[in-house]
C-alpha positions in Angstrom: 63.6 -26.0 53.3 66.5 -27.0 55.6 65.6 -30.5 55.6 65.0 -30.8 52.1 68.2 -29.7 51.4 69.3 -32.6 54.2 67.9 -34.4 52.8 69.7 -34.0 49.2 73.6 -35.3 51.2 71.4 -38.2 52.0 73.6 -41.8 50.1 70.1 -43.1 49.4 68.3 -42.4 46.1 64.9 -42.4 47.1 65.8 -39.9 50.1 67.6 -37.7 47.7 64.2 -38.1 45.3 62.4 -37.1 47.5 64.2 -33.9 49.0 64.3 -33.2 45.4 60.6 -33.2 45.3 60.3 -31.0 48.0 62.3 -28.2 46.5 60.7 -29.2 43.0 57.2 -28.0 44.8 58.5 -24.6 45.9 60.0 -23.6 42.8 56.6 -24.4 41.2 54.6 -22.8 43.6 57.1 -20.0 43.3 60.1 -19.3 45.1 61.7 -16.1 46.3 64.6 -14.6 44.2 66.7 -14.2 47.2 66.7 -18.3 47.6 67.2 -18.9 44.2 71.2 -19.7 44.7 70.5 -21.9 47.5 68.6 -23.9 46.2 70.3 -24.2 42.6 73.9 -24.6 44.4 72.0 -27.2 46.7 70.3 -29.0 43.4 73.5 -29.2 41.2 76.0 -30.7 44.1 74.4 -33.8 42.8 75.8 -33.1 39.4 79.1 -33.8 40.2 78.1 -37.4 40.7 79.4 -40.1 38.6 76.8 -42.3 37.8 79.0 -44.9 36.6 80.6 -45.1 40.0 77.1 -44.9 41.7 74.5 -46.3 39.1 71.8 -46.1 42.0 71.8 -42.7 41.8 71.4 -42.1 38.4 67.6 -41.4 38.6 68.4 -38.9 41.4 70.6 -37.3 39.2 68.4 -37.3 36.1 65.6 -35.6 38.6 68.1 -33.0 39.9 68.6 -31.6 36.1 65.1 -31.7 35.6 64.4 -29.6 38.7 67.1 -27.2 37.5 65.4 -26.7 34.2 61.9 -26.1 36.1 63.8 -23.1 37.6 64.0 -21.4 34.0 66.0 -18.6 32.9 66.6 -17.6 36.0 68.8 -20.4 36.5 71.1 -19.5 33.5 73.3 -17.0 35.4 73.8 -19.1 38.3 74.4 -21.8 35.8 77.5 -20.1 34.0 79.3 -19.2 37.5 79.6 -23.1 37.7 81.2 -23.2 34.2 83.8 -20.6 35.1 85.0 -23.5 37.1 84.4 -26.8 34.8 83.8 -30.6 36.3 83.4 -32.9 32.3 80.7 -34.7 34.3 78.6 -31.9 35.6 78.8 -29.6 32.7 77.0 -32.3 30.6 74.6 -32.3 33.2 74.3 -27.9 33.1 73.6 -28.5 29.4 71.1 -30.9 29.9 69.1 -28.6 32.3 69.5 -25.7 30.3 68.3 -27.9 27.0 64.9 -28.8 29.1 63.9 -24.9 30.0 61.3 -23.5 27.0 62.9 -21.0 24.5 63.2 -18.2 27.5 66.5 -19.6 27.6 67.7 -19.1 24.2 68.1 -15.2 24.4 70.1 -15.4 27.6 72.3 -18.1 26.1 72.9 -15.9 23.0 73.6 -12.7 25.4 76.4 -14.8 26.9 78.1 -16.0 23.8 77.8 -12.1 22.7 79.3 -10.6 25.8 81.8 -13.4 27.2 85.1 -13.5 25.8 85.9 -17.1 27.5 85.9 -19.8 25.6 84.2 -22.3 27.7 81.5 -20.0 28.4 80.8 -19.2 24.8 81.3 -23.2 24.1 78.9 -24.1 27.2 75.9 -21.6 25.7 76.8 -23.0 22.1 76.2 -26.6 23.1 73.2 -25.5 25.1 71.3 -24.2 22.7 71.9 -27.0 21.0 70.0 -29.0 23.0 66.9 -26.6 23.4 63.9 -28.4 21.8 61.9 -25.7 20.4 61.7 -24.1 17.2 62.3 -21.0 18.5 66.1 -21.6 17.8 66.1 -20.4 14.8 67.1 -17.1 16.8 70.3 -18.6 17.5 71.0 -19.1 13.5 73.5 -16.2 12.6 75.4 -16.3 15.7 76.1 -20.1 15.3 77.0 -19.6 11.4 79.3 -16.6 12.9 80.7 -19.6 15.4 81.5 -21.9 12.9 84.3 -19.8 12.2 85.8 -19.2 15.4 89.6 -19.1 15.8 88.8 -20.5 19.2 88.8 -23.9 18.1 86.7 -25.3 21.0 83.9 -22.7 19.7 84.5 -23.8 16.2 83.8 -27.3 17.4 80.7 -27.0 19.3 79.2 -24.4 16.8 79.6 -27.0 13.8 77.7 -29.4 15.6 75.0 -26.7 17.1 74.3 -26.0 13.5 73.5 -29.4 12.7 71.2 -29.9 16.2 69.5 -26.3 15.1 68.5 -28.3 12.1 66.7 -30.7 14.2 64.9 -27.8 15.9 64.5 -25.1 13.6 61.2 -25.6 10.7 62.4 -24.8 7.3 60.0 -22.0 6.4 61.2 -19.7 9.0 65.4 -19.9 7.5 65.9 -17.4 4.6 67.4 -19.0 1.9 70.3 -16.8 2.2 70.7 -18.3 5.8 70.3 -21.8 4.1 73.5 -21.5 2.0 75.4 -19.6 4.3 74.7 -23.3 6.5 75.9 -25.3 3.3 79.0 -23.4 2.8 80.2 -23.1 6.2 79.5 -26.9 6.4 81.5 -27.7 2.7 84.2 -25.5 4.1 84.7 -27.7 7.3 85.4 -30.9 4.7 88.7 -30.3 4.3 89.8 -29.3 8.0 92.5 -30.8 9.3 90.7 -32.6 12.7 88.6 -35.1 11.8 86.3 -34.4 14.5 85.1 -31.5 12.6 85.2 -33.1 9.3 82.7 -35.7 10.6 80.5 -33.6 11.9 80.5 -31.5 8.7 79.6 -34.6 7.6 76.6 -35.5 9.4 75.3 -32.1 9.4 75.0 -31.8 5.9 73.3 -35.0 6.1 70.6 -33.2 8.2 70.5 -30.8 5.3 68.8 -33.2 3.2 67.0 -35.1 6.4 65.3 -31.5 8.0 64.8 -29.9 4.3 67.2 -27.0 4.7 68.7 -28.1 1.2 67.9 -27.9 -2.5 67.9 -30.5 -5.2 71.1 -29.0 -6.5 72.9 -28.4 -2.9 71.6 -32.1 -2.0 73.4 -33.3 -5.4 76.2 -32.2 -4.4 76.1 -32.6 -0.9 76.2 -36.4 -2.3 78.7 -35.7 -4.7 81.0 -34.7 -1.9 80.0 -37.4 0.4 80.9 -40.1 -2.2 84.6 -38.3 -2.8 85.1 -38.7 0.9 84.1 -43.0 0.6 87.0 -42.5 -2.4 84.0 -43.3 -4.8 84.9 -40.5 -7.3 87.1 -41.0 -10.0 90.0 -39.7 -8.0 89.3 -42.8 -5.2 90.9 -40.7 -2.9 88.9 -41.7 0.4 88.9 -39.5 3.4 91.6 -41.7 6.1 89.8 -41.4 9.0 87.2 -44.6 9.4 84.7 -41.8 11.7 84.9 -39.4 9.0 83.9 -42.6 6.6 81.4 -43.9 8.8 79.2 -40.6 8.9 79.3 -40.5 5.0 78.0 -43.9 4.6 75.4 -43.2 6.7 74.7 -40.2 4.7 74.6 -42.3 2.0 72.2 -45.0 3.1 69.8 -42.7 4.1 69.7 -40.6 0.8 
């Protein structure tokens, strides 16, 4: 494994692609605990790459995440020491693996926005779960909706547009209708917050609503009676100011 992991300081992608393979194969053929760390802390120095300084490794990089997510679960603790001490670039990249394991992940990323007081941490497991691809999500439902409302604003943030990825994710039939409005309301609520950031996203998640069938005929009435006061097309014509706020109503609007 020594050479593998040689292999991975190598400045050539294919070399790196191929160490990458290497440690790919024992994690699939099954891997001690005890080696676990090495490997992952071994895997993940490549995520601290820039790929826009170093384009030709970007493939390397996009294989290193991959064999990250191959580890599973398992990975997830190991995965939040390196958030205790945040790089923009990486982090992404920690998502991204953490997206591409199967729903095992969701209920440790749920026990860490449950027990961790930090904010990143709790923001990290947030956007996460966001990006897990399974329906299986819809576990993560009243924990995001309790999110929303975060006084941590970095939490509040990244839960409003969790919500909306959850949408993506999640099949109607298996969200209560009681869970359904508590989405709408949290998501009418955000309309009138003072970032605009938030007020977009609010914005293009209650245009998934409508998209993913989480909404009725009377919430997606009014879901395009709010959009339209926001493009000023009420009687009031008083239009939201910010152009990205605008630009996600329009689009809410073409599509409805």
């Amino acid at each position: 494994m020594d050479n593998s992991f040689k292999k991975l300081s190598s400045a050539n992608s294919s070399i790196i692609i191929e160490g990458l393979d290497e440690i790919e194969s024992f994690v699939t053929n099954g891997t001690k605990a005890e080696d676990l760390p090495i490997m992952f802390d071994a895997i993940t120095s490549l995520f601290y790459i820039d790929p826009f300084d170093r384009p030709d490794l970007r493939t390397a990089i996009e294989k290193a995440v991959k064999t990250v997510a191959r580890m599973g679960a398992a990975a997830i603790p190991l995965v939040m020491e390196k958030i205790a001490d945040p790089d923009i670039k990486a982090e992404l990249n920690f998502a991204r693996a953490c997206g591409l394991m199967d729903e095992s992940a969701i209920a440790p990323l749920l026990n860490v926005i449950q027990s961790r007081s930090g904010t990143p941490e709790m923001a990290f497991a947030l956007y996460a779960l966001g990006k897990i691809q399974s329906p299986k999500v819809v576990a993560a439902l009243p924990l995001v909706l309790e999110k929303v409302n975060s006084p941590q604003k970095e939490c509040e943030d990244t839960a409003v547009r969790a919500l909306g990825k959850l949408c993506e994710n999640m099949n109607p039939e298996d969200v209560s209708i009681e869970l359904r409005e508590a989405m709408f309301y949290a998501l009418v609520s955000k309309l009138s917050h003072g970032k605009d950031v938030i007020r977009s996203k609010a914005i293009r998640n209650l245009g998934k609503l409508i998209r993913y069938g989480f909404a009725s005929d009377v919430q997606k009435n009014e879901i395009l009676s709010k959009v339209r006061q926001v493009m000023g097309l009420d009687e009031d014509r008083k239009l939201d100011p910010t152009f990205l706020v605008r630009r996600e109503a329009q689009e809410v609007l073409d599509a409805a």
